[in-house]
VEXVO-741584 format. One record per residue: residue in three letters; y, z, x of N, C-alpha, C, O in turn. Coordinates in steps of 0.05 Angstrom, whole numbers, plus 5000, padded with zeros to 4 digits. Atoms other than C-alpha are relative to their C-alpha. Layout:
// VEXVO-741584
alaYZXYZXYZXYZX...
END
This chain:
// VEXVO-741584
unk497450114998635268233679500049755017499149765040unk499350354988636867433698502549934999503549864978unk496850175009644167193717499049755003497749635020unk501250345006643866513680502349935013501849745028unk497350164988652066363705500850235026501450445015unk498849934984654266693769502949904998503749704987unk495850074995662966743788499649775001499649644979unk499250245011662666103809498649844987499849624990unk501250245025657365673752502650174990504750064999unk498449935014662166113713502549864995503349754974unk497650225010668765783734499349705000500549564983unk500350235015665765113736499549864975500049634967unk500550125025663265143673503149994978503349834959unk497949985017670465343640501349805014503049675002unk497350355000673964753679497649854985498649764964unk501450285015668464283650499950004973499749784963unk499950045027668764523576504149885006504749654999unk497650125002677164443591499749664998500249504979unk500050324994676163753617498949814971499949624962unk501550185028671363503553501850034987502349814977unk499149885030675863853501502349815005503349724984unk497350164994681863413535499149665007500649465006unk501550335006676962753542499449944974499249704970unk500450125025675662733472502349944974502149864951unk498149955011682462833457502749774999504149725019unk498850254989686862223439503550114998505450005010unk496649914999693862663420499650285001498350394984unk500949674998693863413446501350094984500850324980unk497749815015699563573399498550024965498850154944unk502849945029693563473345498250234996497150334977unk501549824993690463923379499750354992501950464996unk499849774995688464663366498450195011497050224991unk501449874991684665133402499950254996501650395007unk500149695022682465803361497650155018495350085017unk502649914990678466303408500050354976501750514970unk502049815022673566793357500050205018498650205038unk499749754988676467543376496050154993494650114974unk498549924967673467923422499249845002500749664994unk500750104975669567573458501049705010502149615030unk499350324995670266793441503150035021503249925043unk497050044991678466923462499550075036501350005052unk499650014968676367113540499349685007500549565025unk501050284992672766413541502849825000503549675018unk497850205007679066083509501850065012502749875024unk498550014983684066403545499449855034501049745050unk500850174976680266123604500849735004501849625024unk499750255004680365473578502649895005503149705020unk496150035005688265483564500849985026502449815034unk498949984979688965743632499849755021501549645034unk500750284985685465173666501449704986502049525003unk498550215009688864613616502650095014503749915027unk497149974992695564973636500549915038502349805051unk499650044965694364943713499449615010500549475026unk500750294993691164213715501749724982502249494988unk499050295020694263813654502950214983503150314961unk497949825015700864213644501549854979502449994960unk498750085029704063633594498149954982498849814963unk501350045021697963643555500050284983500050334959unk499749725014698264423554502250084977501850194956unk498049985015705164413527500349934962501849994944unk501150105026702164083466498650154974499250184950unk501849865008696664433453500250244989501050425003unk499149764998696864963409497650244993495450194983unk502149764996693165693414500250254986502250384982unk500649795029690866193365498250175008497650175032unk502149675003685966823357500149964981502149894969unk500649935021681866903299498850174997496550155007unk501649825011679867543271497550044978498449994955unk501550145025673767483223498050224989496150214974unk501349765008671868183218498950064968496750134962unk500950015025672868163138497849774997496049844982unk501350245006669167523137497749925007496949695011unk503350004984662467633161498750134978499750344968unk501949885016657167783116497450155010496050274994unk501749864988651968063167500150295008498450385023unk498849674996654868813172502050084977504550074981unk499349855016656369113111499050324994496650364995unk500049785004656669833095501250175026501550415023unk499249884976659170043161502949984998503849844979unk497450005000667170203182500649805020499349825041unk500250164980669469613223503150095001504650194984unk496950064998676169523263500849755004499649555012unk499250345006679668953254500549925031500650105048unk498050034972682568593320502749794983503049734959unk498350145005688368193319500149714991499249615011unk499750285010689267443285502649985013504150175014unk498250114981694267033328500449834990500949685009unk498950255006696066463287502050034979502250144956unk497549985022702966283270501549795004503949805012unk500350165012702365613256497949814977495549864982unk502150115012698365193206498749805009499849595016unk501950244995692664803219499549764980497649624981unk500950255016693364293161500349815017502049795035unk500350294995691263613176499550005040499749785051unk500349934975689763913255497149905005495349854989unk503449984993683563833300499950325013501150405033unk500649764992681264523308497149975010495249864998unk501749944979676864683366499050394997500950545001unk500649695011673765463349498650065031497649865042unk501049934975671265793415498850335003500050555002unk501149764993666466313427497750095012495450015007unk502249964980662666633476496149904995495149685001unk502850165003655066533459499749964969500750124952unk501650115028651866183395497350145007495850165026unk502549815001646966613366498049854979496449664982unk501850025019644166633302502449764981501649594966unk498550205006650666223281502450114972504049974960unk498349845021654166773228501850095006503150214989unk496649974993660466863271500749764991501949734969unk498550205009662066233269500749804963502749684954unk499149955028661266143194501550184987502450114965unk497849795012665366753178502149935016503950105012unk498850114982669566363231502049794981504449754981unk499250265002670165793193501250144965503550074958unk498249925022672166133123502050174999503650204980unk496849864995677266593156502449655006504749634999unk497950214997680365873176501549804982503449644985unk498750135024681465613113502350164982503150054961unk497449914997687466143108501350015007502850205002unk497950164973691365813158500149624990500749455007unk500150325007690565063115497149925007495050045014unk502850145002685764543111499549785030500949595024unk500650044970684064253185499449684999497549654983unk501150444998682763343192496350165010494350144996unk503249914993676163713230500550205014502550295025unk500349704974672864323269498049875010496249735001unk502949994983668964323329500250285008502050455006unk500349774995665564843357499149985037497449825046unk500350094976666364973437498550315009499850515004unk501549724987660965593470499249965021498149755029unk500950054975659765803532496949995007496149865026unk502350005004652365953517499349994977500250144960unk501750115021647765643468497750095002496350015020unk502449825000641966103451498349814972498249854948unk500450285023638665413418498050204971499050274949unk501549975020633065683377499750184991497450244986unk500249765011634966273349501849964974501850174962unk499050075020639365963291499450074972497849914962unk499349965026640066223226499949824969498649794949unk498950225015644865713199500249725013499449735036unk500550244989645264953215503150035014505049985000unk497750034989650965033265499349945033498250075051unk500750054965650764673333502749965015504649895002unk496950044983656764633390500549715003498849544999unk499250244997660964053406500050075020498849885032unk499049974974662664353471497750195018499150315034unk502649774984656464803507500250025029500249805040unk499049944977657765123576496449935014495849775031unk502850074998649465203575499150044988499450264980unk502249915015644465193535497650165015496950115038unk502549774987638465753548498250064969498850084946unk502650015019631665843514500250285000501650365018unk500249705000630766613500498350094970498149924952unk501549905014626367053455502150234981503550384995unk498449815024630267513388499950295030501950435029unk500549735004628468123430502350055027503550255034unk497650024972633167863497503249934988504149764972unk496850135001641167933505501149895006499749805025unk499250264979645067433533503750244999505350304982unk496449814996652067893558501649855019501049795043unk497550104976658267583587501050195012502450334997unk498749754995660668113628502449855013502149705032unk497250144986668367873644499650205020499350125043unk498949804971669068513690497949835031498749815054unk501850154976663568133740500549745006500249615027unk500150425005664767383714497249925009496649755027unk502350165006658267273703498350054973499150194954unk500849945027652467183650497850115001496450015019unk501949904995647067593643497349964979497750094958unk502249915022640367553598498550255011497950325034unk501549754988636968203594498150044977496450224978
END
């Protein structure tokens, strides 16, 4: 066991993805920010919370969603899944959607990510914002716009966010 983010790398790294996602941003009311239930949505509520505390008229803008993508994954079939909740109740046509989730793996959340979002409209663009980037273990051709850290690791190591500690663990 290796903590790669301790409490505080932890909160620095969620003000510094805030800060980019609001530097690259020329109108927040363009904006959307979708965190990928469970886990991506602890990262994103993070995020929200730090835009709300530091840039409160940009927060006001900005708007915030949960995406469920349980049906929409093709890597676990035959098993009983439970769904979680989808939180969007507005549409993202013609939006910049920002998708958020804890670590990039093999890269098949965020593709079942990205075809649950095309039931909510058709988006101007997506980026993709993670707190850890597990680079060379990719799948599919999917890389972040936003990366908290990237880390080198082997198929056979986990990379766990534990919120109850606020930190990150490879094991």
């Amino acid at each position: 066991m290796r903590t790669i983010l301790t409490k505080e790398q932890l909160d620095i790294t969620i003000k510094r993805l805030a800060h980019q996602i609001l530097e690259n941003v020329e109108d927040a009311g363009n904006i959307v920010l979708i965190g990928i239930q469970p886990r991506g949505v602890f990262v994103s509520d993070r995020i929200m919370n730090d835009i709300r505390n530091k840039f409160p008229d940009a927060f006001k803008k900005v708007k915030y969603g949960k995406l469920d993508i349980t049906f929409y994954r093709d890597d676990v079939r035959g098993e009983l899944h439970t769904a979680n909740k989808t939180d969007i109740s507005f549409s993202i046509e013609g939006k910049n959607v920002i998708l958020v989730d804890d670590v990039l793996y093999k890269g098949r959340t965020v593709r079942a990510a990205l075809d649950a979002l095309l039931d909510f409209g058709r988006p101007n663009k997506v980026e993709l914002c993670v707190l850890i980037d597990r680079r060379f273990s990719r799948e599919l051709p999917i890389q972040p716009d936003y990366c908290g850290k990237a880390i080198d690791s082997i198929m056979s190591q986990k990379v766990k966010v534990e919120w109850d500690k606020d930190e990150v663990v490879l094991y």
